[in-house]
C-alpha positions as CSV (number, residue, x, y, z in Angstrom):
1,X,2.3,21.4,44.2
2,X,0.7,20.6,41.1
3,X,1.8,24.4,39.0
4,X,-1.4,23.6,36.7
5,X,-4.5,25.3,35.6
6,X,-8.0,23.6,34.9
7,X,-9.7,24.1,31.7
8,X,-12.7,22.6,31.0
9,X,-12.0,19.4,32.8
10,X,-8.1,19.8,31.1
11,X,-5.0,20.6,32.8
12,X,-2.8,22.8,31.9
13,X,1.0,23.5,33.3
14,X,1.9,26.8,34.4
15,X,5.6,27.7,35.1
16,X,6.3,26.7,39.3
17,X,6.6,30.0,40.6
18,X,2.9,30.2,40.0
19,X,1.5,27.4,42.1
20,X,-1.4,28.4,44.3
21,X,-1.6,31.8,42.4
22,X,-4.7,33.0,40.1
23,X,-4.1,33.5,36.6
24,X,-6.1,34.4,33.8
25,X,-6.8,31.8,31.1
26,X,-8.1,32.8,27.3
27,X,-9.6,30.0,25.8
28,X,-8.9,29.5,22.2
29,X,-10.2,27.3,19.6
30,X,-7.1,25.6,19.3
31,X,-5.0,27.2,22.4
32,X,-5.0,27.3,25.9
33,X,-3.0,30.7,27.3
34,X,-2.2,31.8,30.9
35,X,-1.2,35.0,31.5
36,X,0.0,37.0,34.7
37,X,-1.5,40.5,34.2
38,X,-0.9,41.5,30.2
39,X,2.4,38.8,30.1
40,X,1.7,35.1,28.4
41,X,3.4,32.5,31.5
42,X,2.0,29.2,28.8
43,X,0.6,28.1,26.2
44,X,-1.0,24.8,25.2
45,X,-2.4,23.1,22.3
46,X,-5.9,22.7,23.4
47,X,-7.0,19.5,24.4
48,X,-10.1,17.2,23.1
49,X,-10.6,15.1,25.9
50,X,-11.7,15.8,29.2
51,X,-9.2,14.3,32.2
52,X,-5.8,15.0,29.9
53,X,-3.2,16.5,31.4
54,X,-0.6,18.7,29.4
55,X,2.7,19.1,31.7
56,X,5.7,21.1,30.2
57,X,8.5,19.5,31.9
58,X,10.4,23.0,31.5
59,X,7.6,24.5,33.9
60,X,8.9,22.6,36.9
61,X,12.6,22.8,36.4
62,X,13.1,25.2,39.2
63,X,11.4,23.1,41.5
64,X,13.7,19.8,40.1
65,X,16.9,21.7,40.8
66,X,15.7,21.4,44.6
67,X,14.2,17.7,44.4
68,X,16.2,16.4,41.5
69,X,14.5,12.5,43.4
70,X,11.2,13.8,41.9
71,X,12.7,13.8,38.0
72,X,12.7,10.1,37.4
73,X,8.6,9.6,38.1
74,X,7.7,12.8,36.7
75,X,4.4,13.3,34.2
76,X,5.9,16.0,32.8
77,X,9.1,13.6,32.0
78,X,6.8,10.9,30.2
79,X,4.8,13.6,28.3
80,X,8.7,14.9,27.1
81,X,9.4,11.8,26.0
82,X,6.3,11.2,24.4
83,X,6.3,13.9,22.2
84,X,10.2,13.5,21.3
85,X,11.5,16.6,23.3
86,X,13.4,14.3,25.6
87,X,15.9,12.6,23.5
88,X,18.0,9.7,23.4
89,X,21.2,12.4,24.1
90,X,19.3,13.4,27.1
91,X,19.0,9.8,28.3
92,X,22.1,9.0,27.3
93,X,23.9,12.2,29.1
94,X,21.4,11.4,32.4
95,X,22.9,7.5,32.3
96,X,26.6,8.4,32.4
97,X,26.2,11.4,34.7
98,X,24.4,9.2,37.6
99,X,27.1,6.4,36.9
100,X,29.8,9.0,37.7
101,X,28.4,11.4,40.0
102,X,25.5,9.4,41.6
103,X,21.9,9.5,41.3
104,X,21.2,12.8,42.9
105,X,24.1,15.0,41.2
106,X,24.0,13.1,38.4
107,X,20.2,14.5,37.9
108,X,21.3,17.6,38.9
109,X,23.8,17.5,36.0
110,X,20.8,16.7,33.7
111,X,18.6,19.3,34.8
112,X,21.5,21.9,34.5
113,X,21.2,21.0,30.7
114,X,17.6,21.5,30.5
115,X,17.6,24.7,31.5
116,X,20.1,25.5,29.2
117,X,17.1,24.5,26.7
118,X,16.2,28.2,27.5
119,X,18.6,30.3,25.7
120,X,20.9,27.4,23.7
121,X,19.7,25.4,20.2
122,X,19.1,22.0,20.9
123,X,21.7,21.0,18.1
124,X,24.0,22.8,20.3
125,X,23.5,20.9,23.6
126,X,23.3,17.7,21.8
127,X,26.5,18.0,20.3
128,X,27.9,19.4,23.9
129,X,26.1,16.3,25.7
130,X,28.0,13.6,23.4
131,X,31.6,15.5,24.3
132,X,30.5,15.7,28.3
133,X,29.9,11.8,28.1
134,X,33.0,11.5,26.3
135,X,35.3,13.5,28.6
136,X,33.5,12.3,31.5
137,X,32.9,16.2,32.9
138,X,28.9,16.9,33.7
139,X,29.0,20.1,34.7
140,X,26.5,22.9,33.5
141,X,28.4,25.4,33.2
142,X,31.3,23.4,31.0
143,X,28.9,22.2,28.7
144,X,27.1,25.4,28.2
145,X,31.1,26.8,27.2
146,X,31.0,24.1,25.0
147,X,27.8,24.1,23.5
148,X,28.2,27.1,22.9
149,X,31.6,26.9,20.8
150,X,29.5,24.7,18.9
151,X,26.7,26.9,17.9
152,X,29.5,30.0,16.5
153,X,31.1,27.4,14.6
154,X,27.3,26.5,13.1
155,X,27.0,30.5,12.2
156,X,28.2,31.4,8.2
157,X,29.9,34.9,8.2
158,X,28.5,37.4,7.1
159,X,28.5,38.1,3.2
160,X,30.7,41.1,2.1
161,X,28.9,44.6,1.6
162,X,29.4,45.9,-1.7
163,X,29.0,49.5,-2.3
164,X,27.4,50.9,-5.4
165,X,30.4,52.2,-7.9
166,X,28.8,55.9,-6.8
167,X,29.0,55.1,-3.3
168,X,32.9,55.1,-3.2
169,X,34.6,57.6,-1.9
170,X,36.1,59.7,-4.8
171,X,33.1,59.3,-7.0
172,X,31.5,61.8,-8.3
173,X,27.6,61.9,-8.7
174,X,25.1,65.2,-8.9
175,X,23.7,66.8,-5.3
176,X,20.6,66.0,-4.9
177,X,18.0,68.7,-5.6
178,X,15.1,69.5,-3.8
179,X,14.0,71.9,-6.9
180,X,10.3,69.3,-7.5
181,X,9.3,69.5,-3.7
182,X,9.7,73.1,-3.9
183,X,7.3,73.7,-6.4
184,X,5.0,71.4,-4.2
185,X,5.0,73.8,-1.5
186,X,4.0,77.1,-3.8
187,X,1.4,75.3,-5.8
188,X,3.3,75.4,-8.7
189,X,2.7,72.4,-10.6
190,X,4.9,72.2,-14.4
C-alpha cells in the first residue's frame, strides 16, 4: 500500500484510508492538492523534478499503529527528518521508550505521540516528551494530560474589560433618538 498519488512523474502522499481509491488532484503552480469530493485530504509543495517522492509521515500513522515494525525504514520517516519535523525529542522519547517497553510497544508509544501532532502544539509535546523520559511512563494518553497542562500554563489571561464611564450601571447618558432616520423615511431632508 503505497497511499500516494502521481503527478506528472511526482508522488504525492495521500492520508491511508485512501489507498487504492480515485481522488481528484488540482495542479497548481506551486501546489499539489487532493481532494475527496469538495474536501482537501493533502497538499504538497509542488515538486521540480520528476521521480521525487513527497511522503507526509502523518498520512500513514493509522497504518503504523497496526505495523509499528514498518516505522523504522519508513520514506516518510527520512523525509520527517529531513525537513526537521522529526526532532531530536522525538528520537530521544522513541530511544527510551523501546529501552523500557521493547521495540514494538516502545514504537507504539512514539506513534501515540505523533498523532497527538493533530490537535496539541509541538512546544507542548516536546516539553511532555522530556517529563515521560524522565518519569519513565510512555503512555499516550499520560503525556497528552501532560502536555496538555503545559500548553494552559503557556496561555496569558485574558486582559480586564473596561467599561466606558457611560457604560456603568447608574450612569446617566441621553436615549438614543431615531428623530434623523425618520426624516429619511418622509423625504424630509433639513
Amino acid at each position: 500500500m503505497k497511499a500516494r498519488v502521481c503527478v506528472r512523474q511526482s508522488y504525492y502522499s495521500v492520508p491511508a484510508s485512501y489507498a487504492g481509491r480515485r481522488v481528484a488532484v488540482r495542479l497548481g503552480a506551486d501546489t499539489v492538492t487532493a481532494y475527496d469530493g469538495g474536501t482537501v485530504i493533502a497538499s504538497h509543495v509542488r515538486s521540480l523534478h520528476k521521480g521525487t517522492e513527497d511522503l507526509v509521515l502523518d498520512h500513514y500513522l493509522e497504518v503504523l499503529t497496526r505495523k509499528p515494525g514498518a516505522l523504522a525504514g519508513a520514506t516518510a520517516l527520512a523525509n520527517a527528518r529531513a525537513r526537521g519535523l522529526f526532532t531530536d525529542a522525538h528520537q530521544d522519547f522513541w530511544d527510551a521508550a523501546r529501552r523500557h517497553l521493547g521495540d514494538k510497544d516502545g514504537t507504539k508509544a512514539l506513534i501515540g505521540v505523533l498523532l497527538l501532532h493533530r490537535t496539541l502544539p509541538t512546544f507542548a509535546l516536546q516539553a511532555a516528551m522530556r517529563e515521560a523520559i524522565t518519569s519513565g511512563r510512555f503512555d499516550a494518553d499520560r503525556l497528552a494530560v501532560t502536555a496538555r497542562t503545559h500548553v494552559a500554563a503557556n496561555t496569558e489571561p485574558a486582559p480586564p474589560i473596561t467599561l466606558p464611564a457611560n457604560a456603568i450601571p447608574g450612569a446617566t447618558r441621553p436615549a438614543p433618538s431615531l428623530a434623523g432616520y425618520d426624516q429619511l423615511l418622509t423625504g424630509e431632508l433639513a
